[in-house]
C-alpha positions as CSV (number, residue, x, y, z in Angstrom):
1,X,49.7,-8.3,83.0
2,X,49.1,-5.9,80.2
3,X,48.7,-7.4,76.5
4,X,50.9,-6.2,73.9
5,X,49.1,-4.7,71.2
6,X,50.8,-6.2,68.3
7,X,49.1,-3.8,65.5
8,X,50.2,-2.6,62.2
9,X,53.7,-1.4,62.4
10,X,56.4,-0.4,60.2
11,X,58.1,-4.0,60.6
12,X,55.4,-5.9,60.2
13,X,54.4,-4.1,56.9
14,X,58.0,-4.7,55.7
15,X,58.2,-8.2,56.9
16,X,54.9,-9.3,55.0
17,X,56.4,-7.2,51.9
18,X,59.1,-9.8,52.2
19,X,57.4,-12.9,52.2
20,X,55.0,-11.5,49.6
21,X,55.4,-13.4,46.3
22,X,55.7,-11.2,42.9
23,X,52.5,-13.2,41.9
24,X,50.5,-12.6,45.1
25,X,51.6,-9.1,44.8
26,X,50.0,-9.0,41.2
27,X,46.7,-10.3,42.3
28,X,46.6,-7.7,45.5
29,X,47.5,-4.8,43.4
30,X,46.2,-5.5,39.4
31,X,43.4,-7.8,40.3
32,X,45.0,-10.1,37.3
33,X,47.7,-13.0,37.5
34,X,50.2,-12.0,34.4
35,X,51.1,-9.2,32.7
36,X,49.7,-10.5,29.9
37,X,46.5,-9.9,30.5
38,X,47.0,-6.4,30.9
39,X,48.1,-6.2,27.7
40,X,45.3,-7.7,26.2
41,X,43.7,-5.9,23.1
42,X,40.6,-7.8,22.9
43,X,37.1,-6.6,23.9
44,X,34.4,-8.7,25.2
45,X,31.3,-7.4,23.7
46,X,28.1,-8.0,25.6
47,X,25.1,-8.8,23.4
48,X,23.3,-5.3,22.9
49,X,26.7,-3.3,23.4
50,X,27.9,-2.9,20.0
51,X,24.5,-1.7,18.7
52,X,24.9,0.8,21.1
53,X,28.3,2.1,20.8
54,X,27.3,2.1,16.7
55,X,24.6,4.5,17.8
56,X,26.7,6.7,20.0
57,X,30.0,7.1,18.0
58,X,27.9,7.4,14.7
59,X,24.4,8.2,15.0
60,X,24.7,11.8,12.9
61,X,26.2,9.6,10.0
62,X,23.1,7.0,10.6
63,X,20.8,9.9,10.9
64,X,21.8,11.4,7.5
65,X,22.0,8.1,5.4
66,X,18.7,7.2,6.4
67,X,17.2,10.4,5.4
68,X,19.1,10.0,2.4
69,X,17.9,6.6,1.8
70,X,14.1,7.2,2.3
71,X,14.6,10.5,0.1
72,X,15.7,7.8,-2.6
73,X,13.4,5.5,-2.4
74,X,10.2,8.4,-2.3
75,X,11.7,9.5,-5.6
76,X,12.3,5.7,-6.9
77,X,8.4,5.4,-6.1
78,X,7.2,8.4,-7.3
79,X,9.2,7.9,-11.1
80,X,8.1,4.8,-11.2
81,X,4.4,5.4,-10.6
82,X,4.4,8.7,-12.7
83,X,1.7,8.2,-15.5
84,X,2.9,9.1,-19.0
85,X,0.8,11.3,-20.5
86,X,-0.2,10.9,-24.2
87,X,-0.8,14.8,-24.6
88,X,0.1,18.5,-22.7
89,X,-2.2,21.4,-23.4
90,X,-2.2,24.7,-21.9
91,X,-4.1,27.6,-21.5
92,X,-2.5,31.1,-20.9
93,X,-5.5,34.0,-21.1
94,X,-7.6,36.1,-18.5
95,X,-9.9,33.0,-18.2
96,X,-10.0,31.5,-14.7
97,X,-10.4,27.7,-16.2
98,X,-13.0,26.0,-13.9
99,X,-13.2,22.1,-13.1
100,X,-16.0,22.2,-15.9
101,X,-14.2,23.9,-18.4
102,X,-11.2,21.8,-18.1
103,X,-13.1,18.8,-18.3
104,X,-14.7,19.9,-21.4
105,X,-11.3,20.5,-23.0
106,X,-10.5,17.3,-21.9
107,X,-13.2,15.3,-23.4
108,X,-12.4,17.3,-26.4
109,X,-9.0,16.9,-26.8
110,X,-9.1,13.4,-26.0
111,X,-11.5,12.7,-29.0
112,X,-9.1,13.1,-31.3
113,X,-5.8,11.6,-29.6
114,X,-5.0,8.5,-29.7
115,X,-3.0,6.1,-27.1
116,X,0.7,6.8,-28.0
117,X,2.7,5.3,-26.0
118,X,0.6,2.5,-26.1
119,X,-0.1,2.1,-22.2
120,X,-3.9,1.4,-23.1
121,X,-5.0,4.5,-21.8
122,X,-5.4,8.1,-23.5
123,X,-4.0,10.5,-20.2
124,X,-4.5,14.2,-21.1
125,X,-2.3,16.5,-18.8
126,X,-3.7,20.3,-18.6
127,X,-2.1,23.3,-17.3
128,X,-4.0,26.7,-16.8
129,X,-2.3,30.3,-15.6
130,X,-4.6,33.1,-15.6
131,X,-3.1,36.3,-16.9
132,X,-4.5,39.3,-17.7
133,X,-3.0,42.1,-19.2
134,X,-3.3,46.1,-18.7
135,X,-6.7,46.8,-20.8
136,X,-8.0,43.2,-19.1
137,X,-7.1,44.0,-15.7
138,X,-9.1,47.6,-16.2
139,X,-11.9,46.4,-17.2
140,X,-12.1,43.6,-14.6
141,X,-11.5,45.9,-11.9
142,X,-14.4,47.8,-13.2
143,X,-16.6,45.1,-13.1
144,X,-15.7,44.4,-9.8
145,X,-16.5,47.9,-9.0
146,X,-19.8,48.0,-10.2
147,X,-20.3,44.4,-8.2
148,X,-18.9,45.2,-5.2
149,X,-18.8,49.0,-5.0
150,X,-15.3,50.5,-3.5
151,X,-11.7,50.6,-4.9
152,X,-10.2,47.1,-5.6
153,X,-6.4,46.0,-6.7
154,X,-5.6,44.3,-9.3
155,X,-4.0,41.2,-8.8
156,X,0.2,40.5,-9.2
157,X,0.3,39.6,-12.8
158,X,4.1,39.2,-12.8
159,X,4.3,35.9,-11.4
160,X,1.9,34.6,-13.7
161,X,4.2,35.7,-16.7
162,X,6.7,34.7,-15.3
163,X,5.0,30.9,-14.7
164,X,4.2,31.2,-18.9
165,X,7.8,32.2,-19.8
166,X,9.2,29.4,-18.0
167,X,6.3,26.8,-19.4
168,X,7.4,27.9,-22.8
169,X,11.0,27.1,-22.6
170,X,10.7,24.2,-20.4
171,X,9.6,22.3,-23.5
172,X,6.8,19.7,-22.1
173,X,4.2,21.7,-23.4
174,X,4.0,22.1,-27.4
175,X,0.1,22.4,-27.9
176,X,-1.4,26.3,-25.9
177,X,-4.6,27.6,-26.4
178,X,-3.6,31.5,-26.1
179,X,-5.2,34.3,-25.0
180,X,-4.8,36.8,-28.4
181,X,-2.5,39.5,-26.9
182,X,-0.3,36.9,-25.4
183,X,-0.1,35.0,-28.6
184,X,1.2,38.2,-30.4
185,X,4.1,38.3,-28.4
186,X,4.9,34.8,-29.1
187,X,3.8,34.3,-32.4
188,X,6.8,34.3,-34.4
189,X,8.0,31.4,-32.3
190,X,5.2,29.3,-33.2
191,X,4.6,26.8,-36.2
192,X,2.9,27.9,-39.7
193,X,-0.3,26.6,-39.6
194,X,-0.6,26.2,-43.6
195,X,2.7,24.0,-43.6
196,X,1.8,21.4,-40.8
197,X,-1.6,21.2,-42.8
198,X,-0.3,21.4,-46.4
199,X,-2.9,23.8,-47.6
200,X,-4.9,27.0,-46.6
201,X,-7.4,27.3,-44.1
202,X,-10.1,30.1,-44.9
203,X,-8.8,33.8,-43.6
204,X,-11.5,33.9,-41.3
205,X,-10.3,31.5,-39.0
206,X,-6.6,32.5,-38.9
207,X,-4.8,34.4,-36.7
208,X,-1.6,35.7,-38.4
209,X,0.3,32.5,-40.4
210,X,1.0,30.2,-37.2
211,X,-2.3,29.8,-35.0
212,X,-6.5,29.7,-35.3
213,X,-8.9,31.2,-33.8
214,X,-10.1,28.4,-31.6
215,X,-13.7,29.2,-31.6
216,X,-13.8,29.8,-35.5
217,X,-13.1,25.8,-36.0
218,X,-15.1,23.2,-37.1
219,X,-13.7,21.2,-34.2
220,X,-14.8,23.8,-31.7
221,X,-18.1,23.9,-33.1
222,X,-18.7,20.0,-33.1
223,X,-17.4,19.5,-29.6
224,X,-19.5,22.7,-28.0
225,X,-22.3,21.1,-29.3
226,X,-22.2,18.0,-27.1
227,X,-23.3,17.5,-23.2
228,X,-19.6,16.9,-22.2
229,X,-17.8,20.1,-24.6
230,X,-20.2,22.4,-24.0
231,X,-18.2,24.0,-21.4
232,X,-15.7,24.9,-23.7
233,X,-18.2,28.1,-24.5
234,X,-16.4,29.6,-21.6
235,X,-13.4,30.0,-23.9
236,X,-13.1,33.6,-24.5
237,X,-13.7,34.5,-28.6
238,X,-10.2,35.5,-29.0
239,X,-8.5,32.1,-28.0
240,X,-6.0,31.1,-30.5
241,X,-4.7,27.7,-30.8
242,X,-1.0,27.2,-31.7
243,X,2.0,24.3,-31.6
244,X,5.6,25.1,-30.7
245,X,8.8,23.7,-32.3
246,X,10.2,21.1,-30.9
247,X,12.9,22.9,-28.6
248,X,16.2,20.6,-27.4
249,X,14.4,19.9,-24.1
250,X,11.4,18.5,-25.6
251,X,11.1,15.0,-26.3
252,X,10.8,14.0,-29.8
253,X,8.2,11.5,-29.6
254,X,5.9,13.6,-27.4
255,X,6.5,16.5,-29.8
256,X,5.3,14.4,-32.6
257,X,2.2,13.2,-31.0
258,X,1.5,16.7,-29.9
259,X,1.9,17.8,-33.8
260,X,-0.6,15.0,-35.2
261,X,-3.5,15.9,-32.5
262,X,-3.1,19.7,-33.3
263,X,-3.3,19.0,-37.0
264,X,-6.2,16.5,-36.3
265,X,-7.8,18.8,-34.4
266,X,-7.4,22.2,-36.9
267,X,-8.4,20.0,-40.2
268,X,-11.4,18.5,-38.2
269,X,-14.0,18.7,-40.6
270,X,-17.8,17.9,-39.3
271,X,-19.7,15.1,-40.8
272,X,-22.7,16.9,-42.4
């Protein structure tokens, strides 16, 4: 006799509907036991998880404070462990200044500074930009000629003038050792000599009211003479040696230390 096959029917899947509770119905379909928990606003964070959704939901604004932060803290270093110089001189001429001849200037200069801000160190800060003008260029173009045979350019000048312009008005530097063409442009913006000193210096060593012919000074003449200043020869004859006003950007301090080494250094008189 046959066996009925008493599979899945229509009556048997709305009989166990029936007899199915509303809770066992919950846990077959929603996997929990009350609505409540469907409900339930709180996360379970696995340890490492919220790291990670930090990361993805934010990492541009984490990229771009960090940046920002380290920027910070490069400048914070770098202010901090700026040295602060006692004195700024600068050279503006045709003169390519060589590590020797800016290490005579600096043995120079330093000789008759003093510490003024009282670190315990005398630091000298020196600038040089190497500008020639028309006549200069020609003739070193010439020379260069005559050295290396051919036709040679003469190098962009208009940066450089550009680099002395914006020294000048930046106001760090007060104290420039000038070529003479350049200091005829400026000259009229410079100090009188005679009134930082109080009297007259011989005619000789003057170049118009407010600068000296750096090579015609008792100072150069001392400090040539020594091992470590006997670079300073490289100068070219027609150096002059002047001090800027204070301008509004300057500070006021600086400015005065920068005053009493160029009148130390002018009214240097040699021991005889």
């Amino acid at each position: 006799m046959e066996e009925k096959d008493e599979g899945v029917t229509k009556e048997n899947v709305t009989q166990n509907a029936e007899n199915e509770s509303n809770a066992a119905r919950r846990i077959r379909l929603l996997g929990v036991e009350n609505d409540d928990k469907i409900h339930d606003d709180s996360v379970s964070i696995k340890e490492g998880n919220f790291l990670q959704n930090l990361w993805y939901q934010h990492k541009w604004a984490i990229i771009i404070g960090s940046i920002l932060l380290i920027t910070l803290i490069i400048f914070c270093v770098s202010v901090a462990t700026q040295p602060e110089y006692d004195m700024y001189v600068s050279y503006t001429g045709p003169l390519y200044v060589d590590f020797e001849t800016k290490n005579a200037i600096e043995y120079a200069f330093t000789q008759m500074s003093r510490d003024y801000n009282g670190d315990g160190e005398k630091l000298f800060n020196f600038a040089a930009i190497t500008y020639q003008n028309e006549e200069q260029q020609k003739q070193s173009v010439q020379e260069l000629k005559e050295l290396y045979g051919g036709v040679l350019q003469t190098h962009e000048n208009s940066k450089a003038l550009d680099s002395i312009r914006s020294q000048m008005m930046s106001g760090v530097v007060a104290i420039y050792l000038m070529d003479e063409k350049i200091y005829e442009e400026y000259a009229s913006k410079m100090l009188n000599v005679s009134e930082l000193l109080g009297y007259e210096l011989d005619e000789n060593v003057m170049a118009g009211e407010n600068g000296v012919y750096f090579k015609k000074t008792d100072f150069y003449r001392h400090m040539s003479a020594t091992d470590k200043g006997k670079a300073l020869k490289n100068l070219p004859d027609d150096t002059v040696l002047c001090l800027m006003p204070k301008l509004v950007s300057m500070d006021a301090e600086l400015h005065e230390s920068s005053k009493e080494l160029y009148i130390n250094i002018v009214g240097f008189k040699a021991e005889e």
